[in-house]
C-alpha positions in Angstrom: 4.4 17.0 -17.9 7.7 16.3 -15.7 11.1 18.2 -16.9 14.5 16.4 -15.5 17.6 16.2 -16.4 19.5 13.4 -17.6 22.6 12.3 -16.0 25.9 10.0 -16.1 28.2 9.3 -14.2 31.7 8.0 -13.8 35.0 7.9 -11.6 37.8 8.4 -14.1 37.5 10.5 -17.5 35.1 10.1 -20.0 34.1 11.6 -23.6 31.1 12.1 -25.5 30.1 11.2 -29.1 27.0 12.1 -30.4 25.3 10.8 -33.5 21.9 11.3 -34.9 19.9 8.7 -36.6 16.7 9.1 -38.2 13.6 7.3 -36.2 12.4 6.4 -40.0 15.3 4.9 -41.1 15.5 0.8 -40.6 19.0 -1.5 -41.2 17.8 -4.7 -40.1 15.1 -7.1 -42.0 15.5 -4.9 -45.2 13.7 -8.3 -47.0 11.3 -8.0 -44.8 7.8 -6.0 -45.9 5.1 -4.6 -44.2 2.3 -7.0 -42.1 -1.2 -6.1 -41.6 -3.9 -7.2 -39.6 -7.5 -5.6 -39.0 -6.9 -1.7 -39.0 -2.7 -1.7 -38.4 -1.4 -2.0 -41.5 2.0 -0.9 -40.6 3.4 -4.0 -38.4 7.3 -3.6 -39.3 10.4 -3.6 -37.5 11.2 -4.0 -34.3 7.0 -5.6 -34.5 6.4 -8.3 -35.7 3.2 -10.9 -36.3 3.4 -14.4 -35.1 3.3 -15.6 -38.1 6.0 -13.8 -39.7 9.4 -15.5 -40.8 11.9 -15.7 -38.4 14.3 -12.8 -39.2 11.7 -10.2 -39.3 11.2 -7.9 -36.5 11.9 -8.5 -32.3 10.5 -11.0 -30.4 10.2 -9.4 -27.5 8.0 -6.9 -30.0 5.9 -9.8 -31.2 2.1 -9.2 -31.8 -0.8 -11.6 -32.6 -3.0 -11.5 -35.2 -7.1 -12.9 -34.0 -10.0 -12.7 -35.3 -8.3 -10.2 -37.8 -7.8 -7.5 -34.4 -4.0 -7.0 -33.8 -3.4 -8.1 -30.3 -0.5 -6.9 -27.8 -0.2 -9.6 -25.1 1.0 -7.3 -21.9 1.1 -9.6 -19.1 -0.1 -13.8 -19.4 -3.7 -13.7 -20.3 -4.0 -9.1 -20.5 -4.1 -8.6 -24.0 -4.9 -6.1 -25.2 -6.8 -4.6 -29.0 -3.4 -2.5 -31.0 -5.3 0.7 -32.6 -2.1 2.0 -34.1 1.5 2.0 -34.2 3.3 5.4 -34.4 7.1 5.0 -35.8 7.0 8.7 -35.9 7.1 9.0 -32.0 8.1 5.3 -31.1 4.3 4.7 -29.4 2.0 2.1 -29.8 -1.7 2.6 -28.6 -3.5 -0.2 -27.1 -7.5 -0.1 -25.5 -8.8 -2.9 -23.3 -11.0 -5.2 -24.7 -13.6 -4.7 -22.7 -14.1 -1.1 -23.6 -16.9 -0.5 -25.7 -17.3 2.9 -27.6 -20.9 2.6 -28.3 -21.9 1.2 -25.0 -20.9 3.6 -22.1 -21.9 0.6 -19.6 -18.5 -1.3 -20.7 -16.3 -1.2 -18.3 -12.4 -2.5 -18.6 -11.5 -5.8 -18.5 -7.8 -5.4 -17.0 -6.7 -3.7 -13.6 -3.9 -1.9 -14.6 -0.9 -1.2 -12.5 1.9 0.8 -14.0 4.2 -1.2 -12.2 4.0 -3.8 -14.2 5.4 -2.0 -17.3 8.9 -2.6 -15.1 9.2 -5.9 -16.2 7.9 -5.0 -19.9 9.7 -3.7 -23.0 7.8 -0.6 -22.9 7.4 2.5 -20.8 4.6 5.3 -20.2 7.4 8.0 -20.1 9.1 9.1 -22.6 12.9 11.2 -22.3 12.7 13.9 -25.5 15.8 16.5 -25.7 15.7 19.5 -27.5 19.4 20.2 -29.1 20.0 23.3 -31.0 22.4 23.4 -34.1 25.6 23.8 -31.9 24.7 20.7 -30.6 24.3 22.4 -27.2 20.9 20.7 -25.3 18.1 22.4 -23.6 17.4 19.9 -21.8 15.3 16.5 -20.9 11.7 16.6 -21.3 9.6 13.7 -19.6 6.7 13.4 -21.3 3.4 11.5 -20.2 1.8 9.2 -22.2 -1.0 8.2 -20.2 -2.9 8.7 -16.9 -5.1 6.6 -14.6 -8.7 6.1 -14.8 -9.8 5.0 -11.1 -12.9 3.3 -10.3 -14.5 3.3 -7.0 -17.1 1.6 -5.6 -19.1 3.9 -2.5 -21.8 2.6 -0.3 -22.5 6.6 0.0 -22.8 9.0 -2.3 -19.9 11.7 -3.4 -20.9 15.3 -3.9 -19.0 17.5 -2.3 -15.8 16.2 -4.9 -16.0 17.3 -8.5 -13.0 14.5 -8.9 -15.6 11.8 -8.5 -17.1 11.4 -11.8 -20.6 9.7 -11.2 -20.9 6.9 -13.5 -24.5 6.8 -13.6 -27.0 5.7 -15.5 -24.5 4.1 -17.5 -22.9 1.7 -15.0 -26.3 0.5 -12.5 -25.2 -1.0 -9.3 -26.5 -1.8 -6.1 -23.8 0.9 -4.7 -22.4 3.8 -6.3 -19.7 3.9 -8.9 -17.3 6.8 -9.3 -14.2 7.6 -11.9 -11.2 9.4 -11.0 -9.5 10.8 -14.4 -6.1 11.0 -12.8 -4.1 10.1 -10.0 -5.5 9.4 -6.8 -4.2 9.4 -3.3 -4.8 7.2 -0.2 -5.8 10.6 1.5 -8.2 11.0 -1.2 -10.3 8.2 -1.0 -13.0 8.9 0.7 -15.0 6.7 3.5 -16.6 4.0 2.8 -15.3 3.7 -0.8 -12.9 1.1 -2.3 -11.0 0.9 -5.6 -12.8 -1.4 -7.8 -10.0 -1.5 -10.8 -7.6 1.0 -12.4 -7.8 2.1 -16.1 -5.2 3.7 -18.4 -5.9 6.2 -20.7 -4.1 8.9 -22.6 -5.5 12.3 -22.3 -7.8 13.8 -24.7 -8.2 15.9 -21.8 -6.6 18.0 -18.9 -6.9 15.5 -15.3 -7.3 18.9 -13.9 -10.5 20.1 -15.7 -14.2 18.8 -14.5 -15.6 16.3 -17.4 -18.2 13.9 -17.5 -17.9 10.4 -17.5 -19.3 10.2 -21.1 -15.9 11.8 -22.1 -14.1 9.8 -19.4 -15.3 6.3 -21.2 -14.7 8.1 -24.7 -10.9 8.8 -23.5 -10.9 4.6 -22.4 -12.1 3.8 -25.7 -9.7 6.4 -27.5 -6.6 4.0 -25.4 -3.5 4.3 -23.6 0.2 4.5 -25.5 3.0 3.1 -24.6 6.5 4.3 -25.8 8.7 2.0 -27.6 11.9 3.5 -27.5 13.8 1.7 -25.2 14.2 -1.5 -28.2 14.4 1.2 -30.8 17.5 2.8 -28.7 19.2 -0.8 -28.3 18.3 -1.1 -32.3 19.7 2.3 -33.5 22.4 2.5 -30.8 24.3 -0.6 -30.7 23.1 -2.2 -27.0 26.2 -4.3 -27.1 28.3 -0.7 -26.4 28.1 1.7 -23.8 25.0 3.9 -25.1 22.7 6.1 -23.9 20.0 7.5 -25.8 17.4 10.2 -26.3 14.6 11.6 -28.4 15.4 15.1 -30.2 12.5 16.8 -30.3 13.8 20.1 -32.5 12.1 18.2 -35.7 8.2 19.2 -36.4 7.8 16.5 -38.9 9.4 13.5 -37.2 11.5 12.6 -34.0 14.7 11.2 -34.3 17.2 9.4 -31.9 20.2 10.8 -30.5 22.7 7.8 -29.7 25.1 9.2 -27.5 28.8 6.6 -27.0 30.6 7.0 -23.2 33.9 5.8 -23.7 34.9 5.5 -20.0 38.6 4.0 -18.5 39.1 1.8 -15.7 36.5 1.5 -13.5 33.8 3.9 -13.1 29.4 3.5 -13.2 27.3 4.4 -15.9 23.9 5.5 -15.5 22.2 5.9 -19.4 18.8 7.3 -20.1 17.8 3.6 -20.4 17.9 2.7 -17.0 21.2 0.6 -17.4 22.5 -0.8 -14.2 25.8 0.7 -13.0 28.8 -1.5 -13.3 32.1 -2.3 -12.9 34.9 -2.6 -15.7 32.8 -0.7 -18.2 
């Protein structure tokens, strides 16, 4: 877990207003109820099923409904299985098809690159701020939603690494197979091994500590989450203004969003917590 601290900037003089919103409460598609498919029952605003009418929830949050599984389509032709959608924390937790819980010989379909979440509506980082009654902050937490799962194919065997998680007997090859639960240097990888795909998955466990690869396919099947919050800022916080936005964490029950207004004159750059391009005449 990362800790940062968020920053703005600006050439000429600028004021702060901060409001609070509550993460539960929705203005838009108030006509608008509930969808289900398979096990997510709770497909609501900014999600919304294909078939839905028009004026409920985001396209760019739109989700598919086949063979009565909820499907997230990532990238053309990735998509993935939706276990559950969290409004509590603005996540949504996906698992590759090709997982299998009850067969530890599945392996996953996709080769995931977190890169390509650039280009996406979501994020695997989330930016939670803990603000005290004065409305004083103690700062930006960057939390982690999920980690990489490596696999490697070796034309020798790995021994003398705990971090190589020996795959066997599940996954029979003519070479050896090896997980890494974590991130994994070029310095790292060892001779005569190559990556044979990357995984995501959220931790049910510490990268750090040893584990076997029968908890290593049970953390695949358990999924990766991906965090929301950038459309639910844009939603909550007005995108058409100069915003930046946060999640206060000081709540146990629920988080909520923090929609903060910079007001800045002349020229001057703006950098929010969303990533929004610096600019001029702001």
């Amino acid at each position: 877990m990362k800790r940062g601290k968020a920053f703005s900037c600006s050439l000429l003089n600028y004021f702060l207003l901060i409001t609070t919103v509550s993460s539960a409460a929705v203005d838009d598609n108030r006509t608008c109820g509930q969808s289900s498919c398979g096990k997510v029952t709770n497909v609501s605003h900014p999600f919304r099923l294909k078939d839905d009418p028009q004026n409920c929830g985001d396209p760019s949050y739109e989700l598919a409904c086949e063979n009565n599984i909820t499907v997230l389509s990532l990238l053309p032709g990735r998509n993935y299985h939706v276990e559950s959608i969290n409004y509590n924390n603005f996540t949504i937790r996906l698992v590759d098809p090709g997982i299998s819980g009850e067969d530890c010989s599945t392996l996953p379909r996709y080769s995931y690159f977190g890169t390509n979440l650039q280009q996406l509506s979501y994020d695997g980082i989330q930016e939670r701020e803990a603000y005290f009654r004065n409305g004083s902050t103690s700062g930006t937490e960057y939390v982690t939603l999920f980690y990489n799962v490596v696999f490697l194919e070796c034309s020798n065997p790995v021994r003398d690494d705990p971090r190589y998680v020996d795959t066997a007997p599940c996954i029979k090859e003519d070479h050896h197979v090896y997980a890494v639960f974590g991130d994994l240097a070029v310095v790292e990888l060892r001779d005569g091994c190559r990556v044979k795909l990357f995984a995501a998955a959220s931790a049910l466990m510490s990268p750090d500590q040893n584990c076997s690869y029968a908890e290593i396919h049970r953390t695949l099947n358990y999924g990766f989450e991906l965090s929301w919050l950038k459309g639910a800022c844009e939603h909550k916080c007005n995108s058409s203004m100069h915003y930046a936005c946060s999640i206060d964490q000081t709540a146990q029950s629920s988080l909520t969003l923090t929609c903060v207004e910079e007001k800045i004159h002349g020229l001057g750059c703006y950098t929010s917590l969303l990533q929004k391009e610096c600019g001029n005449n702001l």
